[in-house]
C-alpha positions in Angstrom: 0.0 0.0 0.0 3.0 2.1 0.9 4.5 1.8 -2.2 1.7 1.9 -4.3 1.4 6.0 -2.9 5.0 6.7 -3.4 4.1 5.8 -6.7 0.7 8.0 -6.9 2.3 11.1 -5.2 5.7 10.6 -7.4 3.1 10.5 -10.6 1.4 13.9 -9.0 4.3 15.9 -8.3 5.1 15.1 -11.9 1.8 15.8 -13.4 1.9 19.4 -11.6 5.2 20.2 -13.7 3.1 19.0 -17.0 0.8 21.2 -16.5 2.6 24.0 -16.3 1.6 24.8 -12.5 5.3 24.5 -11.3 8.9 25.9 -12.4 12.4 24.7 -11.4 11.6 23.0 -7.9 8.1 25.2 -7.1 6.0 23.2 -6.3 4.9 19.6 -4.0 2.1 17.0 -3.5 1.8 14.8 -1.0 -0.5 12.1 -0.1 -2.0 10.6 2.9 -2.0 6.3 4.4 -4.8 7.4 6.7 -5.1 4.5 8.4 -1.3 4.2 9.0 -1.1 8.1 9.9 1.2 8.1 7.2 2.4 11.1 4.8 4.4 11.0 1.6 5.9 13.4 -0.2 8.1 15.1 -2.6 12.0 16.2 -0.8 12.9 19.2 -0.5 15.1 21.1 -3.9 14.8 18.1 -5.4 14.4 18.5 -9.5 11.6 16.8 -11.4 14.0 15.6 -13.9 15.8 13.7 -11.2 13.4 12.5 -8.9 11.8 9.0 -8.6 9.1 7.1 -6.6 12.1 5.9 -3.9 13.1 9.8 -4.0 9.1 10.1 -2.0 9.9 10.5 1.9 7.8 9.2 4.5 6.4 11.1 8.1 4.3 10.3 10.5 1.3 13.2 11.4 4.1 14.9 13.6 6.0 15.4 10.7 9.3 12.9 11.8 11.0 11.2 9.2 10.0 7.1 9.0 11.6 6.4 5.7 13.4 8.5 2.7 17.1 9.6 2.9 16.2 13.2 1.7 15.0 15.6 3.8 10.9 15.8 2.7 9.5 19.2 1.6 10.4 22.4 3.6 6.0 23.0 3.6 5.6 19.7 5.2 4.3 21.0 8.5 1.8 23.2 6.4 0.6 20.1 5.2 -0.1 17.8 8.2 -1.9 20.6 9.6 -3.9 20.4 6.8 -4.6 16.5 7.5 -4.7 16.7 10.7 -7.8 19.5 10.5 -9.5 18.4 7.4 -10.6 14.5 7.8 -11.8 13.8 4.1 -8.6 14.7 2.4 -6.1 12.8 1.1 -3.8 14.5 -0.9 -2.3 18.5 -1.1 -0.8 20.3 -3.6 0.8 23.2 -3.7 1.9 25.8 -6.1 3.3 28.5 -7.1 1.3 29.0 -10.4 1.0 32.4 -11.9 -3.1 33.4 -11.6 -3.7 31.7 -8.2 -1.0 33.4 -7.3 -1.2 36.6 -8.6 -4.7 36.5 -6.3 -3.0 35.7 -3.3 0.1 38.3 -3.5 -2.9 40.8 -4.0 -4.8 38.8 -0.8 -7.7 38.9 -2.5 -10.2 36.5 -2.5 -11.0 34.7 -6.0 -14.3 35.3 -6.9 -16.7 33.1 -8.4 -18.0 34.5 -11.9 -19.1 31.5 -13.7 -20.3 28.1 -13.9 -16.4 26.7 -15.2 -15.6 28.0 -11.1 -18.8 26.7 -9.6 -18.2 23.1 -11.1 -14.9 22.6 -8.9 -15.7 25.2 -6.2 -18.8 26.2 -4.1 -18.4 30.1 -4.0 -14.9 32.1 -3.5 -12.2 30.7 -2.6 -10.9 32.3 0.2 -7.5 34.0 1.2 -6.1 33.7 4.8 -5.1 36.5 6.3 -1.3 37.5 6.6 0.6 36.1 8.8 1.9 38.1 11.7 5.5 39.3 12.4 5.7 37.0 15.6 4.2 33.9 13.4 6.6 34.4 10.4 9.3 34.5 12.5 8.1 31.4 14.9 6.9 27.8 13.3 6.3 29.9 10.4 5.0 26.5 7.8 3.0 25.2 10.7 1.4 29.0 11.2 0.7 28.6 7.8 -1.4 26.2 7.6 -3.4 27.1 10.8 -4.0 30.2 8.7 -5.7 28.1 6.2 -7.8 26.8 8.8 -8.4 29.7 10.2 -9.8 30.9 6.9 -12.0 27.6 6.9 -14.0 28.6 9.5 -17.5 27.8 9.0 -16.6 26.1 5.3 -16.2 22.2 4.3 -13.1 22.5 3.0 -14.7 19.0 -0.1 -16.9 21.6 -1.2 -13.8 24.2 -1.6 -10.6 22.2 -2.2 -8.7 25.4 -2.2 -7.0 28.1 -0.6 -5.0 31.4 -1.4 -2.4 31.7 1.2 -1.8 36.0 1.3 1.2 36.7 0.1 2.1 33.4 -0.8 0.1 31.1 -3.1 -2.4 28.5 -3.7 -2.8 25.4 -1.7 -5.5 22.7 -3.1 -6.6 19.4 -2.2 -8.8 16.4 -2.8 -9.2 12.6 -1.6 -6.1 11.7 -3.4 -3.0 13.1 -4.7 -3.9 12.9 -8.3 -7.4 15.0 -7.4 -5.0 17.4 -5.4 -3.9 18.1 -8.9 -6.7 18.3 -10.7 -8.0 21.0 -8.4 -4.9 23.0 -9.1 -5.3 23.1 -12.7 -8.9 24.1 -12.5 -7.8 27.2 -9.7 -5.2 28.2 -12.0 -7.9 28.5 -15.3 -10.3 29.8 -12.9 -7.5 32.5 -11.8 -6.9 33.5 -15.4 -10.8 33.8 -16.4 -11.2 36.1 -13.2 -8.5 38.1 -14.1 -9.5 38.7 -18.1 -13.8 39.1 -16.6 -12.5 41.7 -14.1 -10.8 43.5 -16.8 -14.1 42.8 -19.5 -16.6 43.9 -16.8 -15.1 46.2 -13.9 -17.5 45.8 -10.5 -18.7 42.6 -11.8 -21.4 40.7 -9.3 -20.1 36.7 -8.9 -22.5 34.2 -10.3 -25.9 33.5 -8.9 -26.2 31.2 -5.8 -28.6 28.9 -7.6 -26.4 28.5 -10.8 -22.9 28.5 -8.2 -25.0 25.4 -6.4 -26.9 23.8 -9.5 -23.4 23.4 -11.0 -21.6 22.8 -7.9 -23.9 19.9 -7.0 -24.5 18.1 -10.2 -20.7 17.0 -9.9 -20.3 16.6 -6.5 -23.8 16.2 -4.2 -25.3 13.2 -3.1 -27.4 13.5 -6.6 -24.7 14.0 -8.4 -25.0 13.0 -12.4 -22.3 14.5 -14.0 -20.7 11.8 -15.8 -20.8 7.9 -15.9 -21.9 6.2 -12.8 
């Protein structure tokens, strides 16, 4: 089982760089054994080029090393927050990519204009707030991702697989690494669509609840029928 999600979250990390969501070494997914309390993830400066699925280092949930020579990613703590605090995940990404980010150096919320958004998330997708001096200069990945949970206050963090991190960039997620990608892909079209409609339509309103939900929900409710079942 262990190796079987070296080998997903190797094939992740990999598919973030063919996508274009990551430069040089910008970029890490990780994925979750659950059951184990088990993370893996990409090391730290290590180039896609080089890597492989043995190259994947293993923590436990407080973030010590149980297998992998290399030294995992330096956001590793950002991400077992986000495991320990969100129960239905099982994968993170996380990006650098030019929209998403663009709307998190800004710390704006990304607003939701149109049905593409509203099939992948339900509403805006939030931006934390900045970290403090004392936080940045303390546990600062760790404060991180409190600040993403923080920001999920009162949200179900399935129905919006996605956060702008202020000043930063994008984090998403999903029930496995590979869906962890997807939902980065989709935030970074969604980020460039925003970007053009804002500059189409100045003051724009976001889309309708009822078309946000109708779209949000025909992929992802209980009633779901988006696709083959």
């Amino acid at each position: 089982m262990l190796e079987q999600l070296r080998e997903d979250v190797w094939r992740a990390n990999l598919a973030l760089r063919e996508a274009g969501l990551v430069i040089l070494t910008w970029g890490n997914v990780s994925g979750l054994d659950r059951e184990r309390g088990l993370v893996v993830i990409k090391p730290s400066g290590v180039s896609y080029e080089e890597m492989r699925p043995e190259d994947m280092v293993v923590v436990d949930l407080d973030g010590k090393v149980v297998e992998g020579e290399l030294r995992p990613s330096s956001d590793t703590p950002t991400h077992l927050v986000l495991y320990r605090n969100f129960p239905g995940i099982g994968g993170v990404a996380h990006t650098h990519s030019t929209y998403a980010t663009a709307w998190a150096q800004a710390c704006r919320p990304l607003p939701c204009y149109g049905t593409t958004h509203a099939d992948n998330f339900r509403g805006a997708v939030p931006v934390t707030a900045p970290l403090t001096p004392e936080q940045i200069a303390g546990d600062y990945e760790t404060e991180t991702g409190l600040a993403i949970v923080r920001a999920f206050e009162g949200l179900d963090p399935l129905d919006m697989p996605a956060v702008l991190v202020a000043n930063h960039g994008p984090f998403t997620w999903g029930e496995t690494p590979e869906k962890a990608v997807e939902n980065s892909i989709v935030l970074e079209q969604a980020a460039l669509m925003a970007a053009i409609t804002e500059a189409l339509a100045p003051g724009l309103g976001g889309i309708s609840p009822a078309l946000r939900d109708r779209h949000f929900l025909r992929k992802h409710g209980k009633n779901a029928y988006y696709g083959q079942v």
